[in-house]
Wavefront OBJ file of the C-alpha trace (Angstrom):
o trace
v 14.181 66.583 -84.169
v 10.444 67.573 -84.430
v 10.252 68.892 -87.848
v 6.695 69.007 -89.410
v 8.233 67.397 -92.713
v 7.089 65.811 -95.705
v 9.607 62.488 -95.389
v 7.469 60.742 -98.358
v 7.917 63.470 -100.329
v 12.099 64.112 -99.394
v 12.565 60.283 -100.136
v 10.969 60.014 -102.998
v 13.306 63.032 -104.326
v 16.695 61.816 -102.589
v 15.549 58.217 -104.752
v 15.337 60.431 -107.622
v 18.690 62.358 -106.917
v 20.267 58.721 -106.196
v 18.838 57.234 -109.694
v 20.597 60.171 -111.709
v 23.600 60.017 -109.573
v 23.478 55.952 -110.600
v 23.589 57.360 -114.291
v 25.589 59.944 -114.363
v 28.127 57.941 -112.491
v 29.731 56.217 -115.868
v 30.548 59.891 -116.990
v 32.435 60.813 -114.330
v 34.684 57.662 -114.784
v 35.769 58.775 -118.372
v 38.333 61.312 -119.416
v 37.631 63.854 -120.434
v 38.402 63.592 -124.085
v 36.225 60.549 -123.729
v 33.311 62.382 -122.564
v 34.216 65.011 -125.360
v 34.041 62.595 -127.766
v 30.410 60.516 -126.812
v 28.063 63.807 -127.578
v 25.037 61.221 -126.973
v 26.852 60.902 -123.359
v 27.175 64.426 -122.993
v 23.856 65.302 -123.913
v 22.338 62.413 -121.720
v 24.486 63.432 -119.045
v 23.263 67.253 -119.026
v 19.735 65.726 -118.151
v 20.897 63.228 -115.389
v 22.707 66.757 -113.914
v 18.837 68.433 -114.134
v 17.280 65.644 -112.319
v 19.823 65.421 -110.087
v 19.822 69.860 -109.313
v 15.972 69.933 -109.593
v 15.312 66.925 -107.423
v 17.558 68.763 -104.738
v 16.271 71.798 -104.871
v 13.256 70.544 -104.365
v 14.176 69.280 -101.064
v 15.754 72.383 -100.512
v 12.340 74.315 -101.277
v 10.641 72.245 -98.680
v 12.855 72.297 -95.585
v 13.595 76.669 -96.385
v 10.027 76.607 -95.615
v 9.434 74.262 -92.233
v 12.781 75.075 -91.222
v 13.483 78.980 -91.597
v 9.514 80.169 -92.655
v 11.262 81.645 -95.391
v 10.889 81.771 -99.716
v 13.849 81.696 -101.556
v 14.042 84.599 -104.015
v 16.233 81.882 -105.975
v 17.545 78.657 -106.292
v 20.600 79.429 -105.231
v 19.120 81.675 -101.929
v 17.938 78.574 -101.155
v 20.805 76.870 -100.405
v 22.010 79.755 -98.144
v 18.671 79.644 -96.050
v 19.783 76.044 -95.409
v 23.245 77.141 -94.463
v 21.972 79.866 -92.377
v 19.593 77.407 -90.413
v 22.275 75.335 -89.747
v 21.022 72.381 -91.606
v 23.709 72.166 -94.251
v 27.124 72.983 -93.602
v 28.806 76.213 -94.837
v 31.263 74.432 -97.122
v 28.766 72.115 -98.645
v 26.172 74.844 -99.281
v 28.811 76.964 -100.823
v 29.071 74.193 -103.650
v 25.156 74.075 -104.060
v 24.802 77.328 -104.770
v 27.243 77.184 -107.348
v 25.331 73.877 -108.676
v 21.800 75.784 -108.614
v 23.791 78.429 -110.876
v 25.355 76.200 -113.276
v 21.305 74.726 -112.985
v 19.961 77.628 -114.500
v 22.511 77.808 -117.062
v 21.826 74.027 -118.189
v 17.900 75.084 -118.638
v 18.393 78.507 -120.223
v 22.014 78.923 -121.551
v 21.784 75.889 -122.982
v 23.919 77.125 -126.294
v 27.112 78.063 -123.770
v 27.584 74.883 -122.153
v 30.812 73.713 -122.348
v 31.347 70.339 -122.289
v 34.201 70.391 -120.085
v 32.878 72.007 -117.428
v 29.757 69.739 -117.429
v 32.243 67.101 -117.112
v 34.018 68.671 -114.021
v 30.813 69.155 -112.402
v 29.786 65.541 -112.751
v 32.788 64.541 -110.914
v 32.039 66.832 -108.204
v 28.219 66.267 -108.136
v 27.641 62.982 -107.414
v 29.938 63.481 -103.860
v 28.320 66.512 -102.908
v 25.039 65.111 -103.625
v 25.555 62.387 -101.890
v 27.233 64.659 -98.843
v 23.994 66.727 -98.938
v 21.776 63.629 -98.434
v 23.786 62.531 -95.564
v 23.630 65.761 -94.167
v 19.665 65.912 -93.603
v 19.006 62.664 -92.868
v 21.676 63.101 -90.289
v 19.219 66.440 -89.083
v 15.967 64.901 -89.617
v 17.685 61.652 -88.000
v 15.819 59.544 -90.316
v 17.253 57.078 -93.354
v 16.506 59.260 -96.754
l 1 2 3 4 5 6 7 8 9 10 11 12 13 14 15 16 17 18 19 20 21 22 23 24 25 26 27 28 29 30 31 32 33 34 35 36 37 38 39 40 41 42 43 44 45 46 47 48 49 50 51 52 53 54 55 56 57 58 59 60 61 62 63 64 65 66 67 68 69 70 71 72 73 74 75 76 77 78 79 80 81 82 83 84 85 86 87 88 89 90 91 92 93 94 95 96 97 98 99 100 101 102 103 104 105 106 107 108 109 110 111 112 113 114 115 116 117 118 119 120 121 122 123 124 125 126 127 128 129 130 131 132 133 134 135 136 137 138 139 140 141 142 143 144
């Protein structure tokens, strides 16, 4: 595929995706009542989960722009531009829109986090993370 992309730029954030998926990956192998009870752990955890978002929305940022010449009007729009270019598939895109949500409740709801929750979304995360990487290097047909 002839994409004028930045791959220095979208490796250097899939590393950074990888390194928080690397961390958060002990907190998804607790219980939950084990997660509950570490609130070091769960607070640690909530940054991995920003890296993780931001680092992928990044990417996200990037290819909306060479691929569909388009600005998101948020993170979660940008996710559907992917879908709608066909460079992420429907079902995956559907969970990263939900992810750039929970996102901007992490940086600015901060107080109504439940812990729970942020423990059900690490489990899921680090798969569809690692799903969404696959995904675009499988487009861009390079390693990321």
């Amino acid at each position: 595929m002839d994409l004028v992309v930045d791959l220095k730029k979208l490796r250097q954030k899939a590393a950074d995706i990888r390194k928080a998926l690397d961390d958060l990956s002990p907190f998804a192998r607790q219980t939950a009542e084990e997660f509950l009870n570490d609130a070091r752990g769960a607070a640690a955890s909530k940054y991995y989960l920003i890296v993780a978002i931001e680092a992928a929305i990044d990417i996200c940022n990037h290819l909306a722009a060479r691929l569909a010449k388009r600005a998101p009007n948020s993170y979660a729009d940008c996710f559907r531009i992917l879908v709608e270019a066909r460079t992420i598939s429907p079902s995956l895109g559907e969970r990263l829109v939900e992810m750039a949500k929970f996102r901007n409740i992490l940086i600015h709801r901060y107080g109504d986090v439940d812990d729970r929750k942020v423990h059900r979304i690490i489990c899921l995360i680090l798969e569809d993370l690692n799903r969404y990487l696959e995904e675009l290097a499988a487009l861009l047909r390079v390693p990321l």
